[in-house]
Each structure stands twice: as structure tokens, then as C-alpha cells.
PDB file of N, CA, C and O in Angstrom:
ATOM      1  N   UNK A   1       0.800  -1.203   0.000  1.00  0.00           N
ATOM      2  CA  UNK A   1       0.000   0.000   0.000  1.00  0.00           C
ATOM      3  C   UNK A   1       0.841   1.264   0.000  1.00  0.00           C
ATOM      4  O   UNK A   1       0.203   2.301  -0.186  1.00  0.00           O
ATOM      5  N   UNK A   2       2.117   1.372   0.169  1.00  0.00           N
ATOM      6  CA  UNK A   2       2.874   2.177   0.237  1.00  0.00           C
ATOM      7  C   UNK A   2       3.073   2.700  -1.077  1.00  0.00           C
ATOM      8  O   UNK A   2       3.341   3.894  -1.212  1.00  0.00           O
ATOM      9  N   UNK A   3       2.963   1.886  -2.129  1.00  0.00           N
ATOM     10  CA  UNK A   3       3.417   2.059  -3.481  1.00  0.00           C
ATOM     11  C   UNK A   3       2.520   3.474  -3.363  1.00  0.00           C
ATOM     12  O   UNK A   3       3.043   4.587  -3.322  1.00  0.00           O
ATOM     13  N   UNK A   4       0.888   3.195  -3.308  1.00  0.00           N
ATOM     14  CA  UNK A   4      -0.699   3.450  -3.576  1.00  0.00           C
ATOM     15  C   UNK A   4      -0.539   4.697  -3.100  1.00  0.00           C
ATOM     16  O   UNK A   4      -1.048   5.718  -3.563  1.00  0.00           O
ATOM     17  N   UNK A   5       0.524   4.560  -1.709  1.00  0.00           N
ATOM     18  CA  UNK A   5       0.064   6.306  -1.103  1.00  0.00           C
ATOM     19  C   UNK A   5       1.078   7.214  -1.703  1.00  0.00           C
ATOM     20  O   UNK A   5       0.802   8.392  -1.933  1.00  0.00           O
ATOM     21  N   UNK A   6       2.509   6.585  -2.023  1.00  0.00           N
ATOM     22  CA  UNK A   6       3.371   7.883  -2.592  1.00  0.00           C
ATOM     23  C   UNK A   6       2.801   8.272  -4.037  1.00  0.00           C
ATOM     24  O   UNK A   6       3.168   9.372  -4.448  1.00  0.00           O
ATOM     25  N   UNK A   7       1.988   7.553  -4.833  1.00  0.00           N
ATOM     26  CA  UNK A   7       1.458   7.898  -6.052  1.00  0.00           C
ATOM     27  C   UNK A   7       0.236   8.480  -5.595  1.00  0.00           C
ATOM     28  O   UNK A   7      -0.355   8.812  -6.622  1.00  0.00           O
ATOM     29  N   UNK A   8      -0.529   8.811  -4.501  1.00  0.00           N
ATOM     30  CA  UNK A   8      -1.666   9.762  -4.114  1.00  0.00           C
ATOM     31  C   UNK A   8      -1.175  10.540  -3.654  1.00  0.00           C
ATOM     32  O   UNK A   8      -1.992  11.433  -3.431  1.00  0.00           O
ATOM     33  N   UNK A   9       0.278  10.921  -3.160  1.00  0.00           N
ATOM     34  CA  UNK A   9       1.022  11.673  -2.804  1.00  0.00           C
ATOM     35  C   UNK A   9       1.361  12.687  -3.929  1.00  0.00           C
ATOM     36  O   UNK A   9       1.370  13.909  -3.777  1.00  0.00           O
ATOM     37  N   UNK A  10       1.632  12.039  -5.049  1.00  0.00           N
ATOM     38  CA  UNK A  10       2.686  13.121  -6.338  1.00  0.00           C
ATOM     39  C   UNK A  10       1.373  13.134  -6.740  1.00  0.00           C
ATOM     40  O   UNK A  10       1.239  13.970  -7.633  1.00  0.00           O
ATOM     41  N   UNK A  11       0.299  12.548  -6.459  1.00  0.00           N
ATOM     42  CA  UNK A  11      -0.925  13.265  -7.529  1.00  0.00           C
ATOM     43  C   UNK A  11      -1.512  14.153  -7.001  1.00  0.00           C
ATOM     44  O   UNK A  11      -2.214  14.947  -7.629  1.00  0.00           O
ATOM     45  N   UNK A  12      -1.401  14.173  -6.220  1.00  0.00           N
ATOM     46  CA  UNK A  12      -1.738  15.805  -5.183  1.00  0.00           C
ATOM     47  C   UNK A  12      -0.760  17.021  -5.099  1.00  0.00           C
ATOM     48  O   UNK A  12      -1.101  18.159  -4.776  1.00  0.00           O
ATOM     49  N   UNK A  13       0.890  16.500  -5.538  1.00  0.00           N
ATOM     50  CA  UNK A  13       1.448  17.288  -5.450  1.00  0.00           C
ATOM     51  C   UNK A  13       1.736  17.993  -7.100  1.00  0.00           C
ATOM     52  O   UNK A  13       2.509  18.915  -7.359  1.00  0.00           O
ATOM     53  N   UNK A  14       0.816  17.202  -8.105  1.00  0.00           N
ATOM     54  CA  UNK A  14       0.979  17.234  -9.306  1.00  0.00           C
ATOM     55  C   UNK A  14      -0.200  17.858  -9.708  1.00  0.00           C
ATOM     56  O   UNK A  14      -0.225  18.262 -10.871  1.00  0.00           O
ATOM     57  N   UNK A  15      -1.430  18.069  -8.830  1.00  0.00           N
ATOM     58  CA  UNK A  15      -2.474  18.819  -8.865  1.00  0.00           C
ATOM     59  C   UNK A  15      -2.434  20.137  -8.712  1.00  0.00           C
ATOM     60  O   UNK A  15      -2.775  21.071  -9.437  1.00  0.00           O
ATOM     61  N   UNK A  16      -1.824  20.042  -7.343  1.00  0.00           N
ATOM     62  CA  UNK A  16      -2.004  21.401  -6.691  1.00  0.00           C
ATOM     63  C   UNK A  16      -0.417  22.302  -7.484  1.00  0.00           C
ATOM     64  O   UNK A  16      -0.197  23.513  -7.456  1.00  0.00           O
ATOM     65  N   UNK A  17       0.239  21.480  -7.965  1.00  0.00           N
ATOM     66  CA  UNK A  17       0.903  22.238  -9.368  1.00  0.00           C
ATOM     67  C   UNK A  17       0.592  22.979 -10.360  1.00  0.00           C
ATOM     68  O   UNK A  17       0.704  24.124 -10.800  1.00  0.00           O
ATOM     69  N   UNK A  18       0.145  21.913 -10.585  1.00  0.00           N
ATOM     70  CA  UNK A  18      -1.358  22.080 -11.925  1.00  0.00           C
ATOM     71  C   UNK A  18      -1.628  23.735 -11.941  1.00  0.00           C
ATOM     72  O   UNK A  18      -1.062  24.634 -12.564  1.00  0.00           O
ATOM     73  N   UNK A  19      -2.947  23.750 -10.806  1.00  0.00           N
ATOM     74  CA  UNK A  19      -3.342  24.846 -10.293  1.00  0.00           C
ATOM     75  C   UNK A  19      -2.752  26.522 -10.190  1.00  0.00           C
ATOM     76  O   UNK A  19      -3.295  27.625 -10.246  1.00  0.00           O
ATOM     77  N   UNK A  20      -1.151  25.961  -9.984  1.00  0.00           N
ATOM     78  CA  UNK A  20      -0.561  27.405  -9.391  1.00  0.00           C
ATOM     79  C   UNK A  20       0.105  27.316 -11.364  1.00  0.00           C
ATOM     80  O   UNK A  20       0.260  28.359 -11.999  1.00  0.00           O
ATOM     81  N   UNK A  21       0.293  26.404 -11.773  1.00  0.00           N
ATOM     82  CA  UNK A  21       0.663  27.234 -12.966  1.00  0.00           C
ATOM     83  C   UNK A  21      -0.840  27.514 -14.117  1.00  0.00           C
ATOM     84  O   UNK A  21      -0.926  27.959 -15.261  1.00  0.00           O
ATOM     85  N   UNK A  22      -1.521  27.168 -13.452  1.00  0.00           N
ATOM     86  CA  UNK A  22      -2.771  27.914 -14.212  1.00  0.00           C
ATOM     87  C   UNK A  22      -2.902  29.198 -13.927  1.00  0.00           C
ATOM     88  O   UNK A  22      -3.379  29.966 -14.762  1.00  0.00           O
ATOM     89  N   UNK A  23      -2.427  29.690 -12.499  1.00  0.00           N
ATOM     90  CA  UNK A  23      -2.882  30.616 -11.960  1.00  0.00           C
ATOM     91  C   UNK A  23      -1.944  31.587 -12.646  1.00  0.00           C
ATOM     92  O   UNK A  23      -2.378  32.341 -13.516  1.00  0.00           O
ATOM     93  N   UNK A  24      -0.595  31.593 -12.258  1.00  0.00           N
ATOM     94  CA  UNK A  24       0.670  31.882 -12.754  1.00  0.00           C
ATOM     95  C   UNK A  24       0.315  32.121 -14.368  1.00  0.00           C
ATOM     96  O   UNK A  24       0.481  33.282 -14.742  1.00  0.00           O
ATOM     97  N   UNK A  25      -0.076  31.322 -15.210  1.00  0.00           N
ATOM     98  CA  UNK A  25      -0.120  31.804 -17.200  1.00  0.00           C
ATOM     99  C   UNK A  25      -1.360  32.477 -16.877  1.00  0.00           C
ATOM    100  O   UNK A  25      -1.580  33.095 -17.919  1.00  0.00           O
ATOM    101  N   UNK A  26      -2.354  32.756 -16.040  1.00  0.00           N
ATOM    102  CA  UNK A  26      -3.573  33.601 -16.311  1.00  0.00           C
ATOM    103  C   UNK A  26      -2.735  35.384 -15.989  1.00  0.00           C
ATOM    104  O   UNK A  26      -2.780  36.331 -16.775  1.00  0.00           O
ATOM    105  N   UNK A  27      -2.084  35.364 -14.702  1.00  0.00           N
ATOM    106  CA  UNK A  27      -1.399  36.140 -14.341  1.00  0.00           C
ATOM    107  C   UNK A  27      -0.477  36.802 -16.091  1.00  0.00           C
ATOM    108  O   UNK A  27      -0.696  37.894 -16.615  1.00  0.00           O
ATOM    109  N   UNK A  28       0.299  35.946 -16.500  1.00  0.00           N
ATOM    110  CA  UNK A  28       0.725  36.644 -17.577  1.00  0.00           C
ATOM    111  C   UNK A  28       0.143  36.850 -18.425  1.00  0.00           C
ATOM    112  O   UNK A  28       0.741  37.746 -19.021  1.00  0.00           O
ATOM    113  N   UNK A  29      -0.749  36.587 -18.958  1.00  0.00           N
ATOM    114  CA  UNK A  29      -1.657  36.940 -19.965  1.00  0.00           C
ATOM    115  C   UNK A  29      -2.289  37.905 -20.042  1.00  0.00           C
ATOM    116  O   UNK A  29      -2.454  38.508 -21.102  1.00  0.00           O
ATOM    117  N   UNK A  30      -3.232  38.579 -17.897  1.00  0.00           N
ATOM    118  CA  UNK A  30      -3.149  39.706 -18.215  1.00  0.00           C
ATOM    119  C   UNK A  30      -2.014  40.564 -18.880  1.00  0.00           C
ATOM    120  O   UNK A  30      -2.034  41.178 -19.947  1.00  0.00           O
ATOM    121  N   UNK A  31      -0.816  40.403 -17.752  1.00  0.00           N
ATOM    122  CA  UNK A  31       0.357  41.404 -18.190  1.00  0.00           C
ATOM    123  C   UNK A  31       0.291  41.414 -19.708  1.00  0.00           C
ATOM    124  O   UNK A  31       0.167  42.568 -20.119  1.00  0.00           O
ATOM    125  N   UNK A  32       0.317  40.864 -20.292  1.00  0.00           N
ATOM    126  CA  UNK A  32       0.667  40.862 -22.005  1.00  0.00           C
ATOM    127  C   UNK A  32      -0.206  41.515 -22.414  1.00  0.00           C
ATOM    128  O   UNK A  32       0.037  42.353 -23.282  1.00  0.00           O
ATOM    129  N   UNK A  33      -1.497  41.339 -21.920  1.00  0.00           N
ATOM    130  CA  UNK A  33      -2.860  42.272 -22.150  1.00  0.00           C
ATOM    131  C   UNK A  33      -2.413  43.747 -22.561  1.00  0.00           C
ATOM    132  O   UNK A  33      -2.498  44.421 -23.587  1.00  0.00           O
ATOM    133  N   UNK A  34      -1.839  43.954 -21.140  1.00  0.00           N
ATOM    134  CA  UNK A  34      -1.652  45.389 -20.438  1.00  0.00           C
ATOM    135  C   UNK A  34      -0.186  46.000 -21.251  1.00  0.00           C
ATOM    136  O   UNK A  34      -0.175  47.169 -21.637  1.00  0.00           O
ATOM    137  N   UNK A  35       0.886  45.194 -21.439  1.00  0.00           N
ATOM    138  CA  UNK A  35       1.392  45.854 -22.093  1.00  0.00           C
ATOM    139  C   UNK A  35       1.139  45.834 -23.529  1.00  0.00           C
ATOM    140  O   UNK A  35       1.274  46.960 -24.008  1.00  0.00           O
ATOM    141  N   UNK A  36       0.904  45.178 -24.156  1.00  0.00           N
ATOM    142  CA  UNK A  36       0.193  44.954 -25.895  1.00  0.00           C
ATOM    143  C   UNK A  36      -0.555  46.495 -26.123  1.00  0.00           C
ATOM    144  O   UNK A  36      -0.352  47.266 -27.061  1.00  0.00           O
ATOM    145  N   UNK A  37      -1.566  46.704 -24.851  1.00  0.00           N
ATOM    146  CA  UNK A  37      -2.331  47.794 -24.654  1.00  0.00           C
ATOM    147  C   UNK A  37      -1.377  48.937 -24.815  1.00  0.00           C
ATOM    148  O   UNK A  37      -1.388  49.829 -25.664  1.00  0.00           O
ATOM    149  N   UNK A  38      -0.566  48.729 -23.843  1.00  0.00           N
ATOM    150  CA  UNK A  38       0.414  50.096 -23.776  1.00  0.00           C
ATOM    151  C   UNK A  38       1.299  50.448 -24.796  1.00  0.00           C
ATOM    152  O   UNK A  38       1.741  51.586 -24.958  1.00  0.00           O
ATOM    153  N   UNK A  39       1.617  49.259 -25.636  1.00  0.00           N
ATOM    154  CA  UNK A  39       2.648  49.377 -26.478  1.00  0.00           C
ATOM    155  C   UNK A  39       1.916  49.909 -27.751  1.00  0.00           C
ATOM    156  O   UNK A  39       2.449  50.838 -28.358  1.00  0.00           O
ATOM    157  N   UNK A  40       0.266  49.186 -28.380  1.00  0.00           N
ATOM    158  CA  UNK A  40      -0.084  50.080 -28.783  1.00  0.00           C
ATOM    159  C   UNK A  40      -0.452  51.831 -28.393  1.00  0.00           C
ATOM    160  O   UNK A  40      -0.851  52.545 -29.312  1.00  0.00           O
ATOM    161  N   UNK A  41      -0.340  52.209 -27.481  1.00  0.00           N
ATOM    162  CA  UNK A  41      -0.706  53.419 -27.222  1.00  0.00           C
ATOM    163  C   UNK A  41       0.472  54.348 -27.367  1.00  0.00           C
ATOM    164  O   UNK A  41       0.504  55.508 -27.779  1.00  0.00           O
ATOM    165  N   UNK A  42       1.581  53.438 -26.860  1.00  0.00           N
ATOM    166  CA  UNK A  42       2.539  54.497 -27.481  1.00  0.00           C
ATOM    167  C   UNK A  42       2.879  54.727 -29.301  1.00  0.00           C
ATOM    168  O   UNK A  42       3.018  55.744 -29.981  1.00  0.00           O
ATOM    169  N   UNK A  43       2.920  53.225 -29.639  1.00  0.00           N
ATOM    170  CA  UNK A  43       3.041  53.097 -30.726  1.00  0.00           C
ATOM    171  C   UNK A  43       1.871  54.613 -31.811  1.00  0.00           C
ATOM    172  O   UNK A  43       1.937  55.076 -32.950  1.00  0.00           O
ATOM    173  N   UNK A  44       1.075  54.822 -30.747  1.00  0.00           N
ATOM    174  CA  UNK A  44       0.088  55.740 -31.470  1.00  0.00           C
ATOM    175  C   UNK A  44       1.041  57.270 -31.087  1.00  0.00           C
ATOM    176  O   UNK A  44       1.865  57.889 -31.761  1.00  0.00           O
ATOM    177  N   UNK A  45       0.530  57.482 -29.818  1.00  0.00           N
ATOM    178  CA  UNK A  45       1.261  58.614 -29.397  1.00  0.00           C
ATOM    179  C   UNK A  45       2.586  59.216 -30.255  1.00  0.00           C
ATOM    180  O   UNK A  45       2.794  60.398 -30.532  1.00  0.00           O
ATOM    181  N   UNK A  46       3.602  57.787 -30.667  1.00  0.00           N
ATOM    182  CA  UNK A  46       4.646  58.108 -31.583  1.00  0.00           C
ATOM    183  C   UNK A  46       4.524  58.401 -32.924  1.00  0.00           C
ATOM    184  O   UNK A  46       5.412  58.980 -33.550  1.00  0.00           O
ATOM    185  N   UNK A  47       3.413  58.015 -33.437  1.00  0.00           N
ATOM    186  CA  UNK A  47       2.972  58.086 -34.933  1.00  0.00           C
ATOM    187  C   UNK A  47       2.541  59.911 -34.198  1.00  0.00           C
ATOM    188  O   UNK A  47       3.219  60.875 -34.553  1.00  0.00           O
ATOM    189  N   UNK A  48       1.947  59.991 -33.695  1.00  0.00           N
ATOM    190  CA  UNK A  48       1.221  61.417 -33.398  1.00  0.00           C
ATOM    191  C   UNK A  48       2.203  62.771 -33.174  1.00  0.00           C
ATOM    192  O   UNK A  48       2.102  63.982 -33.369  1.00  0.00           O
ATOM    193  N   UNK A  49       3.046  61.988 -32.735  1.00  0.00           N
ATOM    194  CA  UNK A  49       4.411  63.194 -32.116  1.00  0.00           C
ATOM    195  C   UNK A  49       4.835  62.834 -33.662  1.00  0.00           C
ATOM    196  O   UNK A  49       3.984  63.469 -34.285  1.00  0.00           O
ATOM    197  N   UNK A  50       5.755  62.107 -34.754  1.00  0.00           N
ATOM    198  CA  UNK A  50       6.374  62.113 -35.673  1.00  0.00           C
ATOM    199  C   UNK A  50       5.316  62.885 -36.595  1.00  0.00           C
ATOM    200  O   UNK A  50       5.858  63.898 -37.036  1.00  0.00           O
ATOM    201  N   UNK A  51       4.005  62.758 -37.036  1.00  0.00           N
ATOM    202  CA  UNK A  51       3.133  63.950 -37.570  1.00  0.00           C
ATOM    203  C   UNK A  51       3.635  65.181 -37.441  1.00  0.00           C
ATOM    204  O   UNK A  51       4.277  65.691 -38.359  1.00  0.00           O
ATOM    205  N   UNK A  52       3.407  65.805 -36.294  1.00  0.00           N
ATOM    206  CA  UNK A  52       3.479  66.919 -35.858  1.00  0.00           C
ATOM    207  C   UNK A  52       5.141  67.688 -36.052  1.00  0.00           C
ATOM    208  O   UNK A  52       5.404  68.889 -35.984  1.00  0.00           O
ATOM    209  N   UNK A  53       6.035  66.595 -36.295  1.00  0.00           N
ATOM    210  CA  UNK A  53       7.686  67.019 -36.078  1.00  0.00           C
ATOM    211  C   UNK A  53       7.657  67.253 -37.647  1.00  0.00           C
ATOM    212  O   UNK A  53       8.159  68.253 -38.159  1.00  0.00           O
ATOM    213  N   UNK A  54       7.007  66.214 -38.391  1.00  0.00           N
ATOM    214  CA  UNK A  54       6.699  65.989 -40.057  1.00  0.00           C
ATOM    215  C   UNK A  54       5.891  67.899 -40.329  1.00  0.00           C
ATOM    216  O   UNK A  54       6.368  68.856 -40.937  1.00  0.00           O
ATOM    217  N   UNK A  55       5.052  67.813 -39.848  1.00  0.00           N
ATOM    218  CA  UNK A  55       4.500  69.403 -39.935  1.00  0.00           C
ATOM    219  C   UNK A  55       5.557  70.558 -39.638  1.00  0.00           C
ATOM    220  O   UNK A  55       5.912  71.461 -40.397  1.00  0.00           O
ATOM    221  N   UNK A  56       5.867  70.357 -38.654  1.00  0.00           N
ATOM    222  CA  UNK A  56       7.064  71.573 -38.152  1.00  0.00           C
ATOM    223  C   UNK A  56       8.343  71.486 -39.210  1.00  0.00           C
ATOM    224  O   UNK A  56       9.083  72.428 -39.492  1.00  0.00           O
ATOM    225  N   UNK A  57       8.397  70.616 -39.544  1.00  0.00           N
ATOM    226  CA  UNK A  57       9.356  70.587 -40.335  1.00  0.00           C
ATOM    227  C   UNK A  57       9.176  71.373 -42.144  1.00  0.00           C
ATOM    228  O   UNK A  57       9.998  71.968 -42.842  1.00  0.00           O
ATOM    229  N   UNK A  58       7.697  70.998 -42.378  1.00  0.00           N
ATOM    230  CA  UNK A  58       7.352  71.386 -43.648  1.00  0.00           C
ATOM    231  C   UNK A  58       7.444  73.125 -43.226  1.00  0.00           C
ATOM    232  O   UNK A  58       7.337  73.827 -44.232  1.00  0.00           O
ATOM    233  N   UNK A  59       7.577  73.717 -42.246  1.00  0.00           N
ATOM    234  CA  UNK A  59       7.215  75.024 -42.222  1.00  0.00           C
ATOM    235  C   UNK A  59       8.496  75.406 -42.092  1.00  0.00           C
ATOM    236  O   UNK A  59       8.588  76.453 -41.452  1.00  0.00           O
ATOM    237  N   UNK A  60       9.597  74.924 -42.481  1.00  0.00           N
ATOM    238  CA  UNK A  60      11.083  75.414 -42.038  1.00  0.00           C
ATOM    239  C   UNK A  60      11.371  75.954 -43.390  1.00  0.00           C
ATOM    240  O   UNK A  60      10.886  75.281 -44.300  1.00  0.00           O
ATOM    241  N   UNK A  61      12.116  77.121 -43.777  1.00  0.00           N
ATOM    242  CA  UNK A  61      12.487  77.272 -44.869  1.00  0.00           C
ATOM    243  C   UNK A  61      13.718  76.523 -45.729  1.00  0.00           C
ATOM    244  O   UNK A  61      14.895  76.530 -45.368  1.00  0.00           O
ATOM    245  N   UNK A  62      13.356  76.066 -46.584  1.00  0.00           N
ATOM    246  CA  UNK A  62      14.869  75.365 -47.643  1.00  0.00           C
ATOM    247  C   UNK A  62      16.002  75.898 -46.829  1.00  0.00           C
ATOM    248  O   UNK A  62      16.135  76.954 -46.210  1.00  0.00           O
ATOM    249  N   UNK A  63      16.844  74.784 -47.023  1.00  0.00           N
ATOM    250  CA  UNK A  63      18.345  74.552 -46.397  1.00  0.00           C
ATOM    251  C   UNK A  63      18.749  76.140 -47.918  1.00  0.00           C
ATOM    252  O   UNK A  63      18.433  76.187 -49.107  1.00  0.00           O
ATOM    253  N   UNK A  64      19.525  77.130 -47.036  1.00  0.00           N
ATOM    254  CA  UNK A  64      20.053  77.979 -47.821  1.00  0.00           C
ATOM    255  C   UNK A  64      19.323  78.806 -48.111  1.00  0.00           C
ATOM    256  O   UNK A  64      19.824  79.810 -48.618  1.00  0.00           O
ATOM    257  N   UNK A  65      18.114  78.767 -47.960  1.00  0.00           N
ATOM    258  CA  UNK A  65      17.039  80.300 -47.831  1.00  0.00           C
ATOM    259  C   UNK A  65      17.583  81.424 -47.234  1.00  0.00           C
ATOM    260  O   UNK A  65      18.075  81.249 -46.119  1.00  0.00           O
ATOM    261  N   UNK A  66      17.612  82.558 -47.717  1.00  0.00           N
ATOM    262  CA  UNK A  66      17.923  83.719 -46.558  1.00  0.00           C
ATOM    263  C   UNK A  66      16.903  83.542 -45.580  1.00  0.00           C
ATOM    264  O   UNK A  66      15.938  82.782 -45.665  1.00  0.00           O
ATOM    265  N   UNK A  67      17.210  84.334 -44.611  1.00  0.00           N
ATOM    266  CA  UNK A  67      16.059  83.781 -43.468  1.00  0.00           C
ATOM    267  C   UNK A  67      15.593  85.164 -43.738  1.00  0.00           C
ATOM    268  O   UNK A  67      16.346  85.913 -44.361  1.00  0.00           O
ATOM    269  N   UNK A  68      13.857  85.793 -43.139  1.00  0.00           N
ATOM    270  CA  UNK A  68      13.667  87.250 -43.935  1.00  0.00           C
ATOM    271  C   UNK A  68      14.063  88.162 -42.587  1.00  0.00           C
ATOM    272  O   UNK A  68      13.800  87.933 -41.407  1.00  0.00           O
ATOM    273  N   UNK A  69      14.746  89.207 -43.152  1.00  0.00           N
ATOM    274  CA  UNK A  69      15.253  90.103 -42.849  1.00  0.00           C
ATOM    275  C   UNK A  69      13.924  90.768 -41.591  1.00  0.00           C
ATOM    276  O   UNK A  69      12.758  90.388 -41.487  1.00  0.00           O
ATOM    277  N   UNK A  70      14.518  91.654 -40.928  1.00  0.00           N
ATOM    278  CA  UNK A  70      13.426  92.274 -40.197  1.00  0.00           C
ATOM    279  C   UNK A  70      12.678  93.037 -40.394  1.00  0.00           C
ATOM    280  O   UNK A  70      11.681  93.086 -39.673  1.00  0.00           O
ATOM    281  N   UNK A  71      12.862  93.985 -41.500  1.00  0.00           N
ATOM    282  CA  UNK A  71      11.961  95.022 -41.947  1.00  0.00           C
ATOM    283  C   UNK A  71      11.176  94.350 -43.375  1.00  0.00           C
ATOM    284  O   UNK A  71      10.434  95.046 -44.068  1.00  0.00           O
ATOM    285  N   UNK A  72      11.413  93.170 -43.628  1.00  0.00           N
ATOM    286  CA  UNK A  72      10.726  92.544 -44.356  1.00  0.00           C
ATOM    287  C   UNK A  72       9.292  92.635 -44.366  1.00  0.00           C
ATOM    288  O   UNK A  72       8.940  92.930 -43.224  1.00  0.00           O
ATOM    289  N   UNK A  73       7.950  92.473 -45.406  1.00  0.00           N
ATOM    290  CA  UNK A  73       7.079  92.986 -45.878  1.00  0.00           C
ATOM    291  C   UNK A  73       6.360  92.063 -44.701  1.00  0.00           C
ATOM    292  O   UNK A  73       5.538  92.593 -43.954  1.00  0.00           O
ATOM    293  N   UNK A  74       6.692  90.711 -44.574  1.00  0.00           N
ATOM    294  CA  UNK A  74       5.774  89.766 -44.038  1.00  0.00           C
ATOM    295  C   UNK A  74       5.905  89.774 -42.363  1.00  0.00           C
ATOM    296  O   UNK A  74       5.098  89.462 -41.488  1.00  0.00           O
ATOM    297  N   UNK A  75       7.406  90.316 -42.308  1.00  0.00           N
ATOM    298  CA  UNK A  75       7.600  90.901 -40.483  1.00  0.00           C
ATOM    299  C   UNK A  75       6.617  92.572 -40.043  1.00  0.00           C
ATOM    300  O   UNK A  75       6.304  93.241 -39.058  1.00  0.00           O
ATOM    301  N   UNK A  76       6.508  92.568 -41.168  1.00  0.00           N
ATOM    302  CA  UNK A  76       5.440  94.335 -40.603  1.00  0.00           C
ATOM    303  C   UNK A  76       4.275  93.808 -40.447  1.00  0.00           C
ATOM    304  O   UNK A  76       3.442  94.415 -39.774  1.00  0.00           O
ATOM    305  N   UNK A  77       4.016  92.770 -40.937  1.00  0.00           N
ATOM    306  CA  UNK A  77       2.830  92.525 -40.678  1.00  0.00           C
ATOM    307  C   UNK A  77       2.331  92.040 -38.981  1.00  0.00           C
ATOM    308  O   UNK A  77       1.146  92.053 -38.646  1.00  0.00           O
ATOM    309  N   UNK A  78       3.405  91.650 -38.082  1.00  0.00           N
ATOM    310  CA  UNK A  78       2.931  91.248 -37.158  1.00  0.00           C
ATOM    311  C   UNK A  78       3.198  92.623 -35.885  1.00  0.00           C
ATOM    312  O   UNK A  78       2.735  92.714 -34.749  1.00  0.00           O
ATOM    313  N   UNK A  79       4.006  93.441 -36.547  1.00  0.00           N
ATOM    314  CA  UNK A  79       3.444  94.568 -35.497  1.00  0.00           C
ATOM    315  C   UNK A  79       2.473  94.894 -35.163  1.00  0.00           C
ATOM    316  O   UNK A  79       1.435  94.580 -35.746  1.00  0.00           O
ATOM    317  N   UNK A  80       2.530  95.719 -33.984  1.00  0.00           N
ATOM    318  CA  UNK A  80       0.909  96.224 -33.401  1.00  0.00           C
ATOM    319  C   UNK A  80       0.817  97.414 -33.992  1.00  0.00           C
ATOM    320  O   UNK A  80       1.468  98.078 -34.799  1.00  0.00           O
ATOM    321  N   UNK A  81      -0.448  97.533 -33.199  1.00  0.00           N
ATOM    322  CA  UNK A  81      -0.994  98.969 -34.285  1.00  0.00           C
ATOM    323  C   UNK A  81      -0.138 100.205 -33.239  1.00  0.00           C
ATOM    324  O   UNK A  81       0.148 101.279 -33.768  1.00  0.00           O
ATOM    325  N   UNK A  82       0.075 100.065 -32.382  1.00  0.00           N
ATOM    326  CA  UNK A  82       0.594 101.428 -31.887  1.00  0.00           C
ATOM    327  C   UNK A  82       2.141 101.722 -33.079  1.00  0.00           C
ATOM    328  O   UNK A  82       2.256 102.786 -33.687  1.00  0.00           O
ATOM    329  N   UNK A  83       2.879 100.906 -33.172  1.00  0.00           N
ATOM    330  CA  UNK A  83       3.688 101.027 -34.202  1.00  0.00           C
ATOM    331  C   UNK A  83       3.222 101.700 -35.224  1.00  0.00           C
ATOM    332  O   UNK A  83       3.663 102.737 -35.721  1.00  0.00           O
ATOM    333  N   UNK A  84       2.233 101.015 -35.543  1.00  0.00           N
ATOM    334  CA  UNK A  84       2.131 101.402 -36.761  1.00  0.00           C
ATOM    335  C   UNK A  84       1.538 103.089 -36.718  1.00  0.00           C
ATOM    336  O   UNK A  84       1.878 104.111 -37.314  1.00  0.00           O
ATOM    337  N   UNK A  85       0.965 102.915 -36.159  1.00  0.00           N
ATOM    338  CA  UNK A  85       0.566 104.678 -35.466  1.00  0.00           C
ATOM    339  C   UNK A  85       1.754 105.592 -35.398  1.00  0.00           C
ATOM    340  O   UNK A  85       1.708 106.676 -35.981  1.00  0.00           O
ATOM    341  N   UNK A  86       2.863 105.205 -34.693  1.00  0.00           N
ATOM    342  CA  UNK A  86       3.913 105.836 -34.615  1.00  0.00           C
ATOM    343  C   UNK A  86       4.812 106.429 -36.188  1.00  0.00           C
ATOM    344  O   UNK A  86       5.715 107.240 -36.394  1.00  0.00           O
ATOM    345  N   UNK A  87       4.044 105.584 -36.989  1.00  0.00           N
ATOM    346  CA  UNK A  87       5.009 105.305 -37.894  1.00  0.00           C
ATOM    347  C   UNK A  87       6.316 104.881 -38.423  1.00  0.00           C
ATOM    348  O   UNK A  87       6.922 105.390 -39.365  1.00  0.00           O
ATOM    349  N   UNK A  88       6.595 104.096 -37.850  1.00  0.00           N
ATOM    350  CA  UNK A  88       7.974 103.042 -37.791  1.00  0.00           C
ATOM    351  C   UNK A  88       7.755 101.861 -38.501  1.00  0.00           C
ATOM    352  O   UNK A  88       8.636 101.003 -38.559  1.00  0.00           O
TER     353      UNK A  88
END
């Protein structure tokens, strides 16, 4: 009978194994959830920031442009009106 009990022995200890690595792959699966989640979100966020660097960039003038001068036609335009009152 000894045989009978160390094999009701490892089958209990082969159960309650069982169990903790069920518990244990449910455990990672969230995590993978959660980062999959996150990794798409950055993955977005980064598409969203490279847009925006892609935009800033289209507004830079050509490599070798003069850059415009200060009394330039398109710099008067952002003075205020008291300037312009003054006449300057």
C-alpha cells in the first residue's frame, strides 16, 4: 500500500501544481494584455508626435534660404498697431 500512497502523494502534489501554474499563465496573460495595450498606445502617441515634427518641419524654410530680414514685408505685418501709429 505504500506504493498506492506515494502515487496519491505526487498526484496531489501534481495537482495542486497544476493549479498554481494555471494561476501563474492567467497572471501573464493579463500582463501581455496590459502591455500589448500600452505598447499600442505608445506606438500611437509616436505616430502622433512624428506627424506633428513631419508638420514643423514642412514650415522650415529650404536649407540655404535667406532667413527674412526684419523690416521685411511679411515681419510688418505682425506689429501692433501702436507702431504702426507711430510710424515706424
Amino acid at each position: 500500500m505504500s506504493k498506492l500512497d506515494d502515487l496519491a502523494e505526487r498526484v496531489d502534489r501534481l495537482v495542486l501544481r497544476h493549479g498554481e501554474l494555471r494561476r501563474s499563465t492567467a497572471l501573464v496573460e493579463q500582463q501581455l494584455a496590459a502591455m500589448t495595450a500600452e505598447r499600442d498606445n505608445l506606438r500611437l502617441r509616436l505616430a502622433t508626435a512624428r506627424s506633428r515634427v513631419d508638420a514643423l518641419l514642412q514650415r522650415l524654410p529650404p536649407e540655404g534660404a535667406e532667413p527674412l530680414a526684419p523690416d521685411s514685408p511679411s515681419s510688418n505685418d505682425h506689429k501692433d498697431s501702436s507702431d504702426k501709429e507711430a510710424g515706424t
